[in-house]
C-alpha positions as CSV (number, residue, x, y, z in Angstrom):
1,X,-1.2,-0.6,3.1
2,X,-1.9,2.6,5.3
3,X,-3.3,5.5,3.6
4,X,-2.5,3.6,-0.1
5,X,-5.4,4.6,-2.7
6,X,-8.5,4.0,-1.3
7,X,-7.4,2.5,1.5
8,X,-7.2,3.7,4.9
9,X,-5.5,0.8,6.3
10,X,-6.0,-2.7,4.4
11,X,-4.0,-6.2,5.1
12,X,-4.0,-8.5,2.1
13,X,-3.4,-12.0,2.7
14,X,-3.0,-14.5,-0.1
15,X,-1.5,-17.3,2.2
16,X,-4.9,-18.7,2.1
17,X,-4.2,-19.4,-1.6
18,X,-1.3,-21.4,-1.4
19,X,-2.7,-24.4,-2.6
20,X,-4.7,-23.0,-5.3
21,X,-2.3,-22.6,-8.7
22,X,-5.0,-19.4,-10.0
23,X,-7.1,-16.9,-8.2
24,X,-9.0,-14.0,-9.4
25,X,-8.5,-10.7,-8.2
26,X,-11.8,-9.2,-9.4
27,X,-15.0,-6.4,-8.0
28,X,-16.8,-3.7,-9.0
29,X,-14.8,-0.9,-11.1
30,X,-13.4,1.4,-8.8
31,X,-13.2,-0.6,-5.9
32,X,-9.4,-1.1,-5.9
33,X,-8.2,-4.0,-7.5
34,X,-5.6,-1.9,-9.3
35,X,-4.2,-0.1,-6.3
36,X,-3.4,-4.1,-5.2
37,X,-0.9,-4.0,-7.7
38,X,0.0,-0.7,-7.7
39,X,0.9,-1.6,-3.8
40,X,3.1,-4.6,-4.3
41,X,5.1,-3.0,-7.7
42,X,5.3,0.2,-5.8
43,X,6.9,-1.8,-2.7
44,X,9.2,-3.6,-5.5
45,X,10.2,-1.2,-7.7
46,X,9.5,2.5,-6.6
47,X,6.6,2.4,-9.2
48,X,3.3,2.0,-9.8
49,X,1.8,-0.9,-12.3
50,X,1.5,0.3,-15.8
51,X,3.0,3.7,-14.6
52,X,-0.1,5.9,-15.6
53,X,0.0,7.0,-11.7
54,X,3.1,8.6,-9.8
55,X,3.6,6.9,-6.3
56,X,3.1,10.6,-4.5
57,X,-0.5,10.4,-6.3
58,X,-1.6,7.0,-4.5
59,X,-1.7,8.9,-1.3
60,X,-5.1,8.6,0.1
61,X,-7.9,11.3,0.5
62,X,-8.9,10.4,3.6
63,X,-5.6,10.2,5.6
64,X,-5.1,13.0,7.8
65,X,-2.4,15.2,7.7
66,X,0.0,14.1,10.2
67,X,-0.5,10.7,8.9
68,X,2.2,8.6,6.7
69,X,1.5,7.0,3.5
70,X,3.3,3.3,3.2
71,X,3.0,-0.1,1.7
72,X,4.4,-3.0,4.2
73,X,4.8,-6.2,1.2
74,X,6.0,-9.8,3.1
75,X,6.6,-12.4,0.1
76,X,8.5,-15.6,0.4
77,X,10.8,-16.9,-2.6
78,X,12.8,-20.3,-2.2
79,X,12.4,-20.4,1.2
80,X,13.5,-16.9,2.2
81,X,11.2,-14.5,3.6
82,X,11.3,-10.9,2.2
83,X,9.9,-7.7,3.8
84,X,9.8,-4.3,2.0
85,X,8.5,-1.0,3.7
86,X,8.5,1.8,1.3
87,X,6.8,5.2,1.8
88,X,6.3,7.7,-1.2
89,X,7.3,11.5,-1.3
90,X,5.0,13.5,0.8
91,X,4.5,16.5,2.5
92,X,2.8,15.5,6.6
93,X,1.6,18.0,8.9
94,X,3.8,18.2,12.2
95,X,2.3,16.9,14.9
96,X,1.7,19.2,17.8
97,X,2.1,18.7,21.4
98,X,-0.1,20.5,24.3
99,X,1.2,21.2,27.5
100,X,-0.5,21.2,30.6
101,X,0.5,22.9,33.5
């Protein structure tokens, strides 16, 4: 995720729980674990989990302006590796160039 929710850039890897049948996603109350799923439905389907959020309002606070909003989701089904980049609506700042002479 860059610049998804609270996130400012954030890799989640569950790989490491490929043995394990059930894993809790769990924390403190604010600290995320909804934009985790809003990440991997938005990359899915366009949307966010329970739809109470629009995907142009998971844009984080603290990205800068010339910086892009996206969610990178890699999953593998049957054997077949998926990857999904998908960036919502939003407005970014051009970035400017100074010449030296």
């Amino acid at each position: 995720m860059q610049n998804f929710g609270p996130y400012e850039s954030q890799i989640i890897d569950f790989t490491s729980f490929e043995e394990t049948p059930l894993f809790l996603i769990s924390g403190k109350t604010g600290s995320g674990k909804t934009t985790l799923f809003d990440a991997m439905c938005f990359a899915l389907f366009g949307k966010t989990s329970g739809m109470e959020r629009q995907p142009e309002q998971m844009r984080s606070d603290f990205a800068k302006a010339t910086e892009v909003t996206s969610v990178n989701f890699a999953f593998e089904h049957h054997g077949k590796v998926y990857r999904i980049m998908r960036q919502p609506k939003q407005l970014l700042a051009k970035k400017t160039w100074k010449r030296y002479a």
